[in-house]
C-alpha positions as CSV (number, residue, x, y, z in Angstrom):
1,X,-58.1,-56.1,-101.4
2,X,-61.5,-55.4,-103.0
3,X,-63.0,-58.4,-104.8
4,X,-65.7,-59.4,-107.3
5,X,-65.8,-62.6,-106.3
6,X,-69.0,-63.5,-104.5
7,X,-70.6,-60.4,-105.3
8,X,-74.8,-60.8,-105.2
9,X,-76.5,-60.6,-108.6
10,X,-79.5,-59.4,-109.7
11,X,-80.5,-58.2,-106.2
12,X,-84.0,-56.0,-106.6
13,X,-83.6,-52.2,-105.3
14,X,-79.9,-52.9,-104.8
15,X,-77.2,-52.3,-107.4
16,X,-77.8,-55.6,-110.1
17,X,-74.1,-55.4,-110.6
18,X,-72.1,-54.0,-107.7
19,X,-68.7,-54.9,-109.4
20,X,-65.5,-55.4,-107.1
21,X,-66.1,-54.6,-103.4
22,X,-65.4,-55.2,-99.8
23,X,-67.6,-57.2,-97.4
24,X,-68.9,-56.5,-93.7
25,X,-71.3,-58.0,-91.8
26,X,-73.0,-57.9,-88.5
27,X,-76.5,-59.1,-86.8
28,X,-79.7,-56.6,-86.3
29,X,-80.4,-55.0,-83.4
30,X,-83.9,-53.8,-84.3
31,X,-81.7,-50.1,-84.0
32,X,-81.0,-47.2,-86.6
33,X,-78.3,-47.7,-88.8
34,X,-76.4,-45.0,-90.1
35,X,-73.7,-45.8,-93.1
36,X,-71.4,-42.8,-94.7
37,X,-68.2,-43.3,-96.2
38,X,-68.3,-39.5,-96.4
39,X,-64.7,-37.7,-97.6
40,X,-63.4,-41.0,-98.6
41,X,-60.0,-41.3,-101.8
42,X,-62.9,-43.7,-103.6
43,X,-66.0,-42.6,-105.7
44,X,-67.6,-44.8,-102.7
45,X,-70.6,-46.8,-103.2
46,X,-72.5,-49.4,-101.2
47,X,-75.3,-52.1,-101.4
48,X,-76.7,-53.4,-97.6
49,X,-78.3,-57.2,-97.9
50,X,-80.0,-58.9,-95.3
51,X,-80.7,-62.9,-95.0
52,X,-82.5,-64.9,-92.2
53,X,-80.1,-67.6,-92.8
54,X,-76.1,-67.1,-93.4
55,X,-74.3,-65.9,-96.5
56,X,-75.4,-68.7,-98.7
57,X,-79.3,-67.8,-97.8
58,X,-81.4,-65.8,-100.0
59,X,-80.2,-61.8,-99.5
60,X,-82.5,-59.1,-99.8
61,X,-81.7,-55.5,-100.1
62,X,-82.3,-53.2,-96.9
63,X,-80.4,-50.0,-98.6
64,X,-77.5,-48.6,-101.8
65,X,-76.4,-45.5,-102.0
66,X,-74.0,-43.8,-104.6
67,X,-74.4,-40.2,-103.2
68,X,-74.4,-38.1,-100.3
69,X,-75.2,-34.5,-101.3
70,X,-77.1,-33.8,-98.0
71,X,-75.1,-35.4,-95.4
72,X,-71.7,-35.6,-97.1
73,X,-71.7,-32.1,-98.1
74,X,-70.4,-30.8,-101.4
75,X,-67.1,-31.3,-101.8
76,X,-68.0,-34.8,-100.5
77,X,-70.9,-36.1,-102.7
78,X,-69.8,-38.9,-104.5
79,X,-69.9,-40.5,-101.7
80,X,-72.7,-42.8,-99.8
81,X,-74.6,-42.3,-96.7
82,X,-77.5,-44.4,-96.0
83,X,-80.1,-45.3,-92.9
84,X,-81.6,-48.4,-92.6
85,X,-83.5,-50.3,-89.1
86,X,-82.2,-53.7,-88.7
87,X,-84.4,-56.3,-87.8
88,X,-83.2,-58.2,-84.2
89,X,-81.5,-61.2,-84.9
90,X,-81.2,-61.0,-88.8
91,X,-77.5,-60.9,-90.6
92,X,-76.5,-58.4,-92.5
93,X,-74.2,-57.9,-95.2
94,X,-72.5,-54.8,-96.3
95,X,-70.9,-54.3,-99.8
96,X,-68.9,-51.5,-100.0
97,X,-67.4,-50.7,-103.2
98,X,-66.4,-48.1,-106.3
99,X,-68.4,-46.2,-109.4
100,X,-66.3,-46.6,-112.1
101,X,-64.5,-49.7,-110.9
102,X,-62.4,-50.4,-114.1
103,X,-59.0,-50.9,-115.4
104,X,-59.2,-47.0,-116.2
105,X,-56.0,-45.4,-113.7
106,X,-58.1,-41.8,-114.7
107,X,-61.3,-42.8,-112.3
108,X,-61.1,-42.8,-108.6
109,X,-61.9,-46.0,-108.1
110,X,-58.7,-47.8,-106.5
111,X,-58.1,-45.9,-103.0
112,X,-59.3,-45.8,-99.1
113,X,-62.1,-45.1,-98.2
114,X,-63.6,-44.5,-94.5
115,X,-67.0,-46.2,-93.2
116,X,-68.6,-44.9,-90.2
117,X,-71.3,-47.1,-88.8
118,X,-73.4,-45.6,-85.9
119,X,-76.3,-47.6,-84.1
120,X,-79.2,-45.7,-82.2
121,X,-82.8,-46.6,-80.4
122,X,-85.7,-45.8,-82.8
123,X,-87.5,-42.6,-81.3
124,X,-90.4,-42.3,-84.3
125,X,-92.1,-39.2,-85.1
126,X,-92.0,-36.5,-86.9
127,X,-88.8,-35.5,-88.3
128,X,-89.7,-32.1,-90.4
129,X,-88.6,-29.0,-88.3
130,X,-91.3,-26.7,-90.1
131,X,-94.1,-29.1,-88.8
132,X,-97.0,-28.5,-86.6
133,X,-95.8,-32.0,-84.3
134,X,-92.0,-31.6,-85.2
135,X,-90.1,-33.9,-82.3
136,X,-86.7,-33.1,-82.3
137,X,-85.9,-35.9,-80.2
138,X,-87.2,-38.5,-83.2
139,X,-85.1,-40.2,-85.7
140,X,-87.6,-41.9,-87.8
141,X,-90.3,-39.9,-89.5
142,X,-93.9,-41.7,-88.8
143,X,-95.3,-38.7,-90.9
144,X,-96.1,-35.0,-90.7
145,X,-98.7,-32.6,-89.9
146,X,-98.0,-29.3,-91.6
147,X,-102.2,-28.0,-91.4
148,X,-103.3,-28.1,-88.1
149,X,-101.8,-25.2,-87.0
150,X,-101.8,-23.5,-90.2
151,X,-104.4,-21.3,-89.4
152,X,-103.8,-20.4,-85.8
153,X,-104.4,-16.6,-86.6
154,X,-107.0,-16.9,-88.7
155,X,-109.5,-19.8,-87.1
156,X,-111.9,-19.7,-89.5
157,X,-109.4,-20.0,-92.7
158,X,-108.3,-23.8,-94.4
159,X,-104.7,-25.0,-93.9
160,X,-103.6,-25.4,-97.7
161,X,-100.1,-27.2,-98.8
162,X,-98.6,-26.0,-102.1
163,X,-96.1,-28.2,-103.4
164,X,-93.4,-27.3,-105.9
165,X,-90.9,-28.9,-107.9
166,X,-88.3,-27.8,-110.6
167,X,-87.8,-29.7,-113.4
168,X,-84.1,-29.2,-113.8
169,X,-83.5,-29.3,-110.6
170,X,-81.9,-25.9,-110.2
171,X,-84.9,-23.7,-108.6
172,X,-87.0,-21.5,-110.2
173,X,-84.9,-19.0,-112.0
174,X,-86.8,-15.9,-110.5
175,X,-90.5,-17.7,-111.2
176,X,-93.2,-16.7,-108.8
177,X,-96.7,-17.8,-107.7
178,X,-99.5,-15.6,-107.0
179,X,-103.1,-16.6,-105.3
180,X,-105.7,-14.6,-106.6
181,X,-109.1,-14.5,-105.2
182,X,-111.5,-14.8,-107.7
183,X,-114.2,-13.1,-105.8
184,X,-111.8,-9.4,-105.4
185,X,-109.9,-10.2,-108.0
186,X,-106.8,-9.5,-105.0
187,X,-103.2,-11.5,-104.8
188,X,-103.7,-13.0,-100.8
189,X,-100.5,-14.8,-101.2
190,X,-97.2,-15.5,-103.5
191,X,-93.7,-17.1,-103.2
192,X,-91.5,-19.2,-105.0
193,X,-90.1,-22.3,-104.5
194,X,-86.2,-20.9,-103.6
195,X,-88.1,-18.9,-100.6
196,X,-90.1,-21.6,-99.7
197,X,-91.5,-22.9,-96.1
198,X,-89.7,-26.3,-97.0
199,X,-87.1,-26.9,-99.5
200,X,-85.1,-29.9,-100.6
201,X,-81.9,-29.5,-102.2
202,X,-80.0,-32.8,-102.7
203,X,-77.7,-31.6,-106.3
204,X,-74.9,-29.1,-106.9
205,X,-76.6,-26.7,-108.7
206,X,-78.0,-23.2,-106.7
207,X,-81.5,-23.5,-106.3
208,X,-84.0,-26.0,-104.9
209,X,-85.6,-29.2,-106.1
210,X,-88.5,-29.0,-104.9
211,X,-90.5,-27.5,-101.9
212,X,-93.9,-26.4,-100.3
213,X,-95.4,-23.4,-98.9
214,X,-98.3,-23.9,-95.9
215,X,-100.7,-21.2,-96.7
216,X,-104.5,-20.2,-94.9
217,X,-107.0,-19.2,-97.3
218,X,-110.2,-17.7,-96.3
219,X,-113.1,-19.9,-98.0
220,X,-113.9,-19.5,-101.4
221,X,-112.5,-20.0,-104.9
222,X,-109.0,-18.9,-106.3
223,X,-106.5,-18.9,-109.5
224,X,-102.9,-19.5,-109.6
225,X,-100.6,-18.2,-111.5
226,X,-97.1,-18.7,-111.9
227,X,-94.7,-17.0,-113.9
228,X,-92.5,-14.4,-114.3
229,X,-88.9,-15.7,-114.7
């Protein structure tokens, strides 16, 4: 029963041109929103609009999504899963509809498809589990502290971050870094971004996108080097 009829255009941060589609709507709750249409028949896709007036007011977008490496899993990544905070009172609009949504019977995008919608009080703080003030108990991340207790068994040392990222998005092929001190000429620390403190991995390749080691240096000067694969 999908439709193009109706369908916003030219929507900034959502999809310009969301094609055919199916509508939903509901009014904020000033909650978090959680959207998946994880494992369904469709190459699912959605765009979430919100307007302070009805369906014929201005609609802005809150969230689109096209893939759900992450939270979908792998065998499941063409599909969507977004999070969003609604804003009490407000109407929203949710557009759920199909990449490749053609006349083409090869693409996968006439079918089902299954949307789960979950609502939950905003507990804010910091989401990262290698963090200093990780809360396990929060759901929306009001930023990290990954220093402060960096240097717990060394007091006297600086809390450093070293951030990583792969170009092609498939790790670092057996790449290495290596902090030399510059007054010993001494290695005092290497990894690699696969074996990292932190990684991200959000593709289907092996091997991470990016990453960060949290390191304590003694003071003083150092080179990196990185190489090796």
């Amino acid at each position: 029963g999908a439709t193009a009829t109706g369908a916003p255009l030219g929507v900034a941060n959502c999809d310009a041109s969301p094609g055919t589609g199916v509508w939903y709507t509901f009014v904020g709750t000033g909650e978090l929103h959680t959207l998946s249409a994880c494992g369904s028949v469709i190459d699912s896709k959605v765009n979430v609009y919100e307007s302070d007036a009805d369906c014929a007011g201005v609609l802005s977008c809150v969230a689109s999504g096209t893939e759900g490496f992450t939270d979908c899993g792998f065998f499941d990544q063409d599909d969507f899963s977004v999070e969003f905070v609604s804003t009490l009172g407000l109407n929203y609009y949710v557009y759920v509809g199909a990449e490749d949504a053609d006349a083409n019977p090869l693409t996968d995008d006439n079918g089902l498809f299954d949307l789960d919608f979950t609502c939950a009080p905003i507990v804010e703080g910091c989401t990262n589990p290698v963090a200093c003030d990780y809360d396990a108990s929060a759901n929306v991340d009001t930023g990290c502290d990954f220093l402060s207790c960096a240097c717990d068994a060394n007091p006297t040392g600086f809390g450093v971050q070293l951030n990583m990222v792969d170009s092609f998005g498939d790790g670092w092929n057996g790449n290495t870094y290596d902090i030399i001190s510059i007054a010993t000429g001494t290695s005092v620390a290497t990894g690699d971004l696969d074996g990292a403190l932190f990684v991200v991995d959000e593709n289907n390749f092996a091997g991470a996108d990016n990453g960060f080691d949290v390191l304590c240096l003694d003071a003083g000067c150092y080179d990196i080097v990185v190489g090796g694969g």
